[in-house]
C-alpha positions in Angstrom: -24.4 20.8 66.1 -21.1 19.7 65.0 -20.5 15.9 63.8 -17.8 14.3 65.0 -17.7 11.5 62.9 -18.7 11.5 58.9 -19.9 8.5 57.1 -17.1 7.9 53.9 -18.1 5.3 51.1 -16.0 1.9 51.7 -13.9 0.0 48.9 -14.6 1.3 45.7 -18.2 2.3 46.5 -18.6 5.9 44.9 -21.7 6.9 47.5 -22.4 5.6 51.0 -25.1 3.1 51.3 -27.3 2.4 53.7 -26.1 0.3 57.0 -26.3 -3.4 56.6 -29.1 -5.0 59.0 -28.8 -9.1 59.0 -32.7 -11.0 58.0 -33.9 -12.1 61.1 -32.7 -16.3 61.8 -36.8 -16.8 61.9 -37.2 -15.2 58.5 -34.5 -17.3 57.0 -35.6 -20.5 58.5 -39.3 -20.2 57.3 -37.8 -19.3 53.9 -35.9 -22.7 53.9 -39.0 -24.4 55.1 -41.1 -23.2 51.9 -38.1 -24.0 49.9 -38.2 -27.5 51.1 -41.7 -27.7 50.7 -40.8 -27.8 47.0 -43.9 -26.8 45.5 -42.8 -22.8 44.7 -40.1 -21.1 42.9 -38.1 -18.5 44.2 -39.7 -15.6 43.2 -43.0 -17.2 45.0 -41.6 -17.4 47.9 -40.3 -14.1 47.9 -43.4 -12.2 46.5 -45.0 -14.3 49.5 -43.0 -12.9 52.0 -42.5 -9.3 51.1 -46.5 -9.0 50.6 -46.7 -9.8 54.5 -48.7 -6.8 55.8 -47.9 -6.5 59.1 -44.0 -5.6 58.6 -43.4 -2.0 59.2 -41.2 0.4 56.9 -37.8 0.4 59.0 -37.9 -3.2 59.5 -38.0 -4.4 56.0 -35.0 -6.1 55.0 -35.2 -7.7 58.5 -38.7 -8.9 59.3 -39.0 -10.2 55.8 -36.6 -11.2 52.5 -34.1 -8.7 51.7 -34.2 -9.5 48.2 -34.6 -12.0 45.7 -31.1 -13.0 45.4 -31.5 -13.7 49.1 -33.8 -16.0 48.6 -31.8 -17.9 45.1 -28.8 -18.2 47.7 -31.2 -20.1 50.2 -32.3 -22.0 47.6 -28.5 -23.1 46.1 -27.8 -23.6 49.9 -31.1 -26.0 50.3 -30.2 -27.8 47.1 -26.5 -28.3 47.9 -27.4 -29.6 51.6 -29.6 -32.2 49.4 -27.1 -33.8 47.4 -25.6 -36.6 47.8 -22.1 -35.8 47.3 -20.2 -32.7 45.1 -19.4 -35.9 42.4 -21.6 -36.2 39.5 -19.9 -39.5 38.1 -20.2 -40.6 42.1 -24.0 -39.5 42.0 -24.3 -41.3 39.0 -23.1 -44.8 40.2 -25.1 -44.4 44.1 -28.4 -43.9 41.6 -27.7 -46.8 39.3 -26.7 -49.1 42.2 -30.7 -47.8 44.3 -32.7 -47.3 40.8 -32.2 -51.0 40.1 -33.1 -51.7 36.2 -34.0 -48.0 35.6 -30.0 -47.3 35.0 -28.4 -50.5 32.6 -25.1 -49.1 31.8 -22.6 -46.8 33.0 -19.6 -47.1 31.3 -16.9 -44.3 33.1 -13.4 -44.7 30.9 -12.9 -44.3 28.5 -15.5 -41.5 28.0 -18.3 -41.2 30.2 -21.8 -43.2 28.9 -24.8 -44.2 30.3 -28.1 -46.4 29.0 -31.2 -45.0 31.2 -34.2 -46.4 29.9 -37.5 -48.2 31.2 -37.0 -52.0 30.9 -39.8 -52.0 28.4 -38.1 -49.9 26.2 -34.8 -51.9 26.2 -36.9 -54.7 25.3 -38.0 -53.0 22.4 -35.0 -52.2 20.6 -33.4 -55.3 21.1 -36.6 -56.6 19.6 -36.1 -54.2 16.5 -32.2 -55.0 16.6 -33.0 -58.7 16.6 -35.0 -58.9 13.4 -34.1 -60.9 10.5 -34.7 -59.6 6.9 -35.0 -61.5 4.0 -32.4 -61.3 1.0 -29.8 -59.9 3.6 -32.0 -56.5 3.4 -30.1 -53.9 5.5 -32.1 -52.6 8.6 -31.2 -49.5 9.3 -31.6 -48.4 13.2 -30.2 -44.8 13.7 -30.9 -41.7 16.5 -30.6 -38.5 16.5 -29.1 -36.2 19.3 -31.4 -34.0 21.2 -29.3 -32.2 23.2 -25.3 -31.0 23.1 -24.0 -30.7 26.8 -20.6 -29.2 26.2 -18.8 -32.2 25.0 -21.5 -34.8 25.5 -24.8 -35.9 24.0 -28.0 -35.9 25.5 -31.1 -38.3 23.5 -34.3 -39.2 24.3 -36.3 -42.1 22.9 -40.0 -42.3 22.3 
């Protein structure tokens, strides 16, 4: 039998792979749903839905996750659908203005700083800030960063 036609690797591709088949919309949705679920990572959900039983050989890839970088995109597409705007600085402010005495400062120019911290614990440093020493004794109140995030400074206080 002669061929007519002969399968030739595309782009840059060195050997010919095998013809892509689009995961079934179902598949995809009830990934999403155990995304949303929030209670499993990833790889969870994707062990979980290769080790269905009932899939046959030539429908793998369609009837179930392709791979697990199928399943990371679903769940960068789940988180971006999620958020409440592309803005950081803008996310910042809507959570300050709903998370009412949670969030005390944000200060935006001219660099970027914010006071998070529970009531309680404000009231605890200005306590500490607030005491008097005898014979002008210097009280010394200092922190130490936790975390460098590029050119900012992440601390926590216990």
């Amino acid at each position: 039998m002669k061929r007519v036609c002969t399968r030739w690797p595309w782009g840059t591709a060195k050997v010919t792979s095998p013809e892509y088949t689009r995961t079934a919309p179902s598949v995809l949705r009830k990934i999403e749903h155990d995304i949303k679920s929030g209670d499993k990572t990833a790889m969870d959900v994707y062990r979980e839905n290769i080790s269905n039983g009932s899939v046959s050989g030539e429908h793998q890839g369609v009837l179930n996750a392709r791979n697990v970088k199928q399943v990371e995109n679903l769940v960068r597409k789940v988180n971006e659908e999620e958020r409440l705007s592309k803005d950081d600085i803008y996310n910042l402010l809507l959570l300050a203005y709903h998370m009412d005495g949670f969030i005390h400062e944000v200060t935006v120019f001219p660099d970027l700083s914010s006071i998070i911290a529970l009531p309680e614990m404000i009231s605890i440093v200005n306590q500490l800030l607030g005491v008097n020493t005898e014979d002008d004794i210097l009280f010394v109140f200092f922190y130490d960063t936790t975390f460098k995030l590029g050119d900012f400074c992440f601390t926590t206080s216990i």
